[in-house]
Residue, then its C-alpha position, 0 to 999 in steps of 0.5 A: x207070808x214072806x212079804x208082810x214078814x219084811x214090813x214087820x215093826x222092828x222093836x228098839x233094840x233091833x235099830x242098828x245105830x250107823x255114824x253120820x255122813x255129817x261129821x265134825x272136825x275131830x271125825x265123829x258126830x255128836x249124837x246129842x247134837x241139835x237142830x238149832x247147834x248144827x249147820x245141817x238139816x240133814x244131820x239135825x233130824x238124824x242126830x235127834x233120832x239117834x238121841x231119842x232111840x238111846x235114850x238120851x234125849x234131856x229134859x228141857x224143862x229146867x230153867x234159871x231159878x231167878x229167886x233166893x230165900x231170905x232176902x230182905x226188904x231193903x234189898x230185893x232190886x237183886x235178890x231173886x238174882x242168880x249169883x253171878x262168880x266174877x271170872x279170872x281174865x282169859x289165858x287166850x287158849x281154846x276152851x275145852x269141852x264144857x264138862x256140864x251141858x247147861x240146860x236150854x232158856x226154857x221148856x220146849x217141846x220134845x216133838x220134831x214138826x216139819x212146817x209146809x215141808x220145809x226141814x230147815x224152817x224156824x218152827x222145827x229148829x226152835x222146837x227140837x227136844x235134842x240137847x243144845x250146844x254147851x255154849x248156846x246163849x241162856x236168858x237169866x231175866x226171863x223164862x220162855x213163853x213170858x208176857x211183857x209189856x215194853x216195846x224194848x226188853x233188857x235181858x242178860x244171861x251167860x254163854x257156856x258154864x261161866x263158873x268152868x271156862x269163862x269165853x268172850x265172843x258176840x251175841x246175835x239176836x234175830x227175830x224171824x217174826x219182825x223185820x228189825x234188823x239183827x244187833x250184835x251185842x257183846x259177851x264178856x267172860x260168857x255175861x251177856x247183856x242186851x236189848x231186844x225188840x219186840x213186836x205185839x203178839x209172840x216173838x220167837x228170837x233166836x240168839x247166837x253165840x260166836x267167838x274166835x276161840x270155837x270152832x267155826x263149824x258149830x253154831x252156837x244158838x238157843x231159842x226163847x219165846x217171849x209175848x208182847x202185849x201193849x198197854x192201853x189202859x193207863x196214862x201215857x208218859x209224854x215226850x216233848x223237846x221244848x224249844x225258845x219260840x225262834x229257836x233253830x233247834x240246835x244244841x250243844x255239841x263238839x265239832x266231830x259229834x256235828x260232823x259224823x251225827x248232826x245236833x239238829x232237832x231230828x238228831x235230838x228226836x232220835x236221841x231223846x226217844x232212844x234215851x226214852x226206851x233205856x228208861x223203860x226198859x231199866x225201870x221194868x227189869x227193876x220192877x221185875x227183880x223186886x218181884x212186881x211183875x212186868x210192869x213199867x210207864x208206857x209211851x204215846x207212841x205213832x206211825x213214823x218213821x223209825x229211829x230205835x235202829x240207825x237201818x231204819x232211818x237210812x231206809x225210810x222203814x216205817x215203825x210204831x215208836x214214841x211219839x215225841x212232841x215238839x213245844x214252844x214257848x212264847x220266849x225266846x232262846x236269850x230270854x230262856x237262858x237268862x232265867x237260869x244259870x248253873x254252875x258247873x258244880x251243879x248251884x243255880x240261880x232260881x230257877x224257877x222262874x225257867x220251869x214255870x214258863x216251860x210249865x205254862x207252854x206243856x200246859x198250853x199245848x197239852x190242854x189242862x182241862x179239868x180232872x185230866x192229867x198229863x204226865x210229861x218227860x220234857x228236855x229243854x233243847x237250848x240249854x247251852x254251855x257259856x265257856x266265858x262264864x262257865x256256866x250252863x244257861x237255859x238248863x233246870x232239872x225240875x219236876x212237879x206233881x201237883x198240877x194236872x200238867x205232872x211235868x219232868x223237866x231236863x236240859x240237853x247239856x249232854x244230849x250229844x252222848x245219847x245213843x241214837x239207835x239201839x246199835x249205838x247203846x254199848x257204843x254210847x256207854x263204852x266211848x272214852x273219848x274226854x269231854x271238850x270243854x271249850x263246847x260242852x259242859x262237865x256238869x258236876x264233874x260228871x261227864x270228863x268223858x263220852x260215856x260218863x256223860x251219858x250217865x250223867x244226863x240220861x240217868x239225871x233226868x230219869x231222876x226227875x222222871x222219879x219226882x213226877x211220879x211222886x218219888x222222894x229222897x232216898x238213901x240208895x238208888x236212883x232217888x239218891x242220885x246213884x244213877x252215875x252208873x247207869x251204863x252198868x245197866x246196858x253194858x258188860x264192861x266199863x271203861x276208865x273213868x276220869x270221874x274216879x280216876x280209876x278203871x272201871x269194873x271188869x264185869x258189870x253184874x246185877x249187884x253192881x248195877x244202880x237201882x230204884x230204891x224198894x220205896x221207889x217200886x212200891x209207889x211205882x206198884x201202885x201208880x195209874x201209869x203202871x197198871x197191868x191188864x190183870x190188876x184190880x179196878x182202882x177204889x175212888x176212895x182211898x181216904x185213910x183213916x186212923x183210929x187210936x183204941x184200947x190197949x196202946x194200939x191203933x187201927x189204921x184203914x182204907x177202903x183201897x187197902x193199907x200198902x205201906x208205912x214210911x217212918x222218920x225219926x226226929x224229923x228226917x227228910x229221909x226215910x229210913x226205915x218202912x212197913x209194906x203190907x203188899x203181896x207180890x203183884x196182885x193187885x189191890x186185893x193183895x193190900x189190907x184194908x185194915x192194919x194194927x200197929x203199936x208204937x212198940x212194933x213202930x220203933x222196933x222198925x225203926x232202930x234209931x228211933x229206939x229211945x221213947x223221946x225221940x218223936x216218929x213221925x209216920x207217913x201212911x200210903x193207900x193202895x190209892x197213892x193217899x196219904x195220911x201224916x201222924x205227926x207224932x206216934x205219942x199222939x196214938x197213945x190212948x190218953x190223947x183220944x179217949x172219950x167217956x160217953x155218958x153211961x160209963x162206956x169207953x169212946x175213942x176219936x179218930x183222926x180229924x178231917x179239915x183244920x181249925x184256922x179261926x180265932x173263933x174256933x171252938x172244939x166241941x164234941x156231941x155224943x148221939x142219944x142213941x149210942x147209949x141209951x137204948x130207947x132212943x131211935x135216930x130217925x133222920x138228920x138235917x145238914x145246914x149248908x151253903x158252900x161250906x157246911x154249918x150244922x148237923x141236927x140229929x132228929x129222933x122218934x120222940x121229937x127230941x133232936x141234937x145239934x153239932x155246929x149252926x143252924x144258921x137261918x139263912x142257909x138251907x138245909x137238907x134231911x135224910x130220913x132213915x127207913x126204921x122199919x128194915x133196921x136202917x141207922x147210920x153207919x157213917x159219912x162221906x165227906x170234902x174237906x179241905x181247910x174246912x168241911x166242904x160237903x158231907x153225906x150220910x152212910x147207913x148200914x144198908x149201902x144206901x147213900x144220901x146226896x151230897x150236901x154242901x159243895x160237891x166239887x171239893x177234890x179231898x174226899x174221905x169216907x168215915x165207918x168206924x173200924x170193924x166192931x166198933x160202932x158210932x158213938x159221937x162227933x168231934x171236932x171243932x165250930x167257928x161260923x162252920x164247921x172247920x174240922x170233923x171226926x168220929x167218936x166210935x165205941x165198942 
């Protein structure tokens, strides 16, 4: 029928192609144009249908491959990294055609949707398989589709083939899901750094390219899909702004900052919470190139009115930001400045005196109730720059950590040069305008000018942040004090720098910029206020024990696993060398619970320690944040804990729980009957106690018994009795000690557990099973009245 001849289904190559009423400036259409490059619905959906009917419509699921082989441990902050060229300056002509179209963010779907009929709505944009523009942005940092964990996500990434045709420009990122206004950032020799924020849930952001040197017809934009889940289910880092107890709320600040942005307290709330959101978004790229995951500190944060864009204060436009608490101290702002004077090279006065009653008001306002611990970043507002003296008063950067109140204290001597909002941040890291001093202070010649300054007091309280969370000394990184440029983190370009007196970097790349030391992000991996959803259930034990055995070597284990091994030589304060047993970012499960070294593989480790009389010391860390000292490796050799039991057989002791402080003391060892004698059947044992722990009597089927340490008459005394008939023995104890042994409880081999003898309340708990093979032999350790220090003896 001629009718149904007309509606017949043509094959492909019967598709005659026409040219496009849409056309660019040189008079012809792109057919590999995109949705989300051009300017017209229209000509969007004709392109996509040409590309995909002549076969040209390109894979986009290549994506940035963000990690090298080989990299090393002592430099794994950037060495997933792709290797970013540095890039002749620009000739000022227009750029040609990018020979290489690079491929988009990340893997899209090849489907054109229409959503409620709207041709020009975001879903369909983000979602065409056409190839993008040569020059649409590229996020290096993260992939499509990403889970994270912070509010603010620092990205960077290129524009065009930086390796052809470098181009500066801007970058615009929008986010049709939030109502955050749009921030433009810019684009150095087509590098991109920039801050994102994000909303719970997904996050469809659009970033687009311009630049003078392109045509003005042309769009330049990509899309990347990036899910943001808040953390619940670890402690917060708290902020507080500390003031005198008649403060006015003001703090040090040049005549022209007072002007234009204010120095009170709101100012000082907005800056403080910005800096807040710089810390966290650093330290999780950081955690990220060193291959931990998404993971960071999370903020208390509250329904407020919003800060983090300069829009949002003017509007009144209510947001979920940190919550910044407000502390007073029962001095007053004379008394805070006399308890400690800086001089501007940085030496001090004690002060101590400072932190401890800053430390007394967290803790009042806090509440240190028992077992609950609050982590705390604190700047001291009314530290103050005395140009007489030329001194800084009232200021510390001071931190502790074992208290239940773990507190990170800095003052506000270049709070001026914090951004205020995230509009401010290139701003605030890119001014040069030089430093006042008749109003402010160059604190350790670190702040000659704005945004030097800005380094200087961000990136130095971020180091205190480091020390509460159990941070040390480092050799590189933040830990070392390399935060001075911390600006590289944030921004593409630096200024001139009076600090060095000389021009800063071109091109800020990921090499260039500061770091946490690897050290510093295995201890972060670890720490309660970095948990993720997907991590295991923290172990409640974590002791460590350590147990020198046959052959030179030693097995070192923990219930929450083995994570790391910190060496120093001739009694460092620095380590220099490490052994890290984690990985990636598998939880605890991903840690041994049992480790072999010798002190052969010690010293190779450490390659300053290759001498045999040079004493290494190692510091061992559970997946639980334990630690267990061996003062010295030579203290592992086997001469040193061997024991011969009775009939021959080989003991070995492990390490000691408490310590021998009375003159009386007395080591004593006692090996138990029925480790060697095969006739013997341990049948119950009785624990002498009251708030320390005075003997251990061993009991046996043939009315026979052995004792370790006192009875003592007056104390009573508890007995667990052993169900013989199913095979129950003992398999090892449970034990507080702190100076001496506290409480102890048995362990059998059928996981059942007596109570807890002696003082229960002791913090210091330890669990005592001899390593895989290996089998209880006999106690060690030392008596006095009590029992002052405990240790296995353990046979094969």
């Amino acid at each position: 029928m001629p009718l149904f001849k007309d509606f017949r289904r043509r094959s492909r190559a019967s598709f005659t192609l026409s040219p496009s009423s849409s056309s660019l400036a040189n008079g012809h259409v792109n057919p590999d144009a995109s949705s989300s490059t051009l300017d017209s619905p229209a000509h969007s959906i004709q392109s996509s249908t040409i590309s995909f009917l002549n076969g040209n419509s390109k894979s986009n699921s290549n994506t940035s491959n963000n990690s090298s082989n080989g990299s090393n441990a002592n430099n794994q902050s950037v060495s997933h990294l792709p290797a970013l060229p540095r890039l002749n300056a620009n000739d000022g002509s227009r750029p040609g055609t990018v020979p290489q179209r690079p491929v988009p963010i990340g893997s899209q779907s090849k489907r054109n949707s229409v959503t409620n009929g709207n041709l020009t709505s975001t879903t369909n944009s983000a979602r065409t398989g056409v190839p993008i523009s040569p020059y649409a942005p590229r996020v290096f940092s993260v992939s499509d589709n990403s889970w994270v964990h912070q509010k603010i996500l620092l990205i960077y990434g290129e524009t065009g083939d930086a390796q052809q045709h470098s181009i500066d420009g801007n970058i615009i990122i929008s986010n049709p899901q939030d109502s955050f206004p749009t921030i433009t950032w810019p684009v150095s020799e087509s590098h991109f750094k920039a801050l994102i924020h994000l909303v719970p849930g997904p996050n469809k952001l659009r970033l687009d390219f311009t630049s003078s040197k392109l045509q003005k017809q042309t769009v330049h934009s990509s899309w990347i899909s990036i899910n943001y889940l808040p953390l619940a289910n670890c402690p917060p880092l708290q902020l507080a702004v500390v003031l005198g107890s008649d403060s006015y709320g003001h703090f040090d600040a040049v005549p022209e900052r007072i002007a234009r942005e204010g120095n009170d307290l709101e100012t000082a709330i907005r800056k403080f919470r910005m800096a807040a959101y710089l810390w966290q978004s650093f330290t999780a790229e950081q955690m990220y190139r060193n291959k931990f995951g998404r993971r960071c500190f999370r903020f208390e944060e509250e329904w407020q009115v919003g800060t983090l864009s300069s829009q949002d204060t003017t509007s009144d436009q209510m947001r979920n930001e940190a919550r910044i608490h407000i502390v007073r101290c029962n001095r007053t702002v004379d008394e805070l400045r006399g308890l400690s004077v800086v001089q501007q090279d940085g030496t001090r006065s004690d002060s101590n005196e400072l932190f401890n009653v800053v430390l007394e008001a967290v803790e009042r306002y806090f509440g240190s109730r028992g077992g609950k611990r609050h982590y705390v970043s604190a700047l001291l507002l009314d530290s103050h720059w005395d140009k007489m003296t030329q001194t800084i008063t009232g200021h510390t950067a001071a931190s502790s950590s074992g208290h239940d109140i773990k507190l990170a204290l800095f003052g506000s001597y270049a709070l001026q040069n914090y951004p205020a909002s995230m509009e401010d941040i290139v701003a605030a890291f890119t001014d040069c305008t030089r430093t006042d001093f008749n109003f402010v202070a160059n604190y350790k010649n670190e702040c000659g000018s704005s945004w030097e300054a800005a380094n200087s007091g961000i990136g130095g309280h971020l180091h205190e942040i480091g020390r509460l969370f159990g941070c040390r000394n480092q050799e590189t990184g933040i830990m070392s004090r390399e935060y001075v440029p911390l600006n590289r983190s944030f921004t593409t370009r630096e200024p001139y720098s009076t600090r060095t007196k000389s021009q800063g970097l071109r091109l800020c790349l990921c090499q260039d910029e500061p770091t946490w030391h690897r050290l510093d992000t295995l201890r972060f991996r670890f720490h309660p206020c970095f948990r993720l959803p997907r991590d295991s259930p923290p172990i409640s034990d974590d002791s460590i024990q350590v147990w020198p055995v046959d052959n030179g070597k030693t097995l070192i284990a923990s219930p929450a696993g083995i994570a790391f091994i910190e060496i120093f030589v001739d009694d460092a304060e620095i380590c220099k060398s490490f052994l890290e047993y984690v990985d990636g970012d598998f939880g605890n499960n991903a840690v041994p619970k049992q480790i072999t070294l010798t002190e052969t593989e010690i010293r190779q480790h450490a390659p300053e320690s290759a001498k045999k009389n040079r004493k290494v010391k190692l510091l061992i860390y559970s997946g639980g944040l334990n630690t267990h000292t061996v003062d010295d490796v030579n203290q592992l050799k086997t001469k040193y804990s061997i024991a011969k039991l009775p009939n021959g057989q080989v003991g070995y002791k492990g390490s000691k729980l408490g310590q021998s402080w009375s003159a009386d003391s007395v080591a004593k060892q006692l090996f138990l009957e029925c480790a060697f004698i095969q006739t013997k059947l341990l049948v119950s044992v009785k624990v002498y106690h009251e708030h320390f722990i005075y003997g251990l009597q061993f009991c046996y089927e043939d009315s026979t018994s052995q004792m370790f340490g006192n009875k003592n008459s007056s104390a009573k005394y508890g007995e667990f009795v052993f169900d013989t008939r199913r095979g129950e023995i003992l398999m090892g104890f449970y034990v507080k000690a702190a100076l001496e042994i506290d409480g102890i409880g048995i362990i059998t081999n059928l996981s059942r557990k007596s109570e807890l003898f002696g003082n229960g309340s002791g913090k210091n708990s330890h669990t005592l099973i001899p390593p895989r093979g290996y089998s209880i032999a006999g106690i060690s350790g030392s008596v006095a009245s009590c029992i002052e220090e405990f240790s296995l003896i353990i046979t094969r």
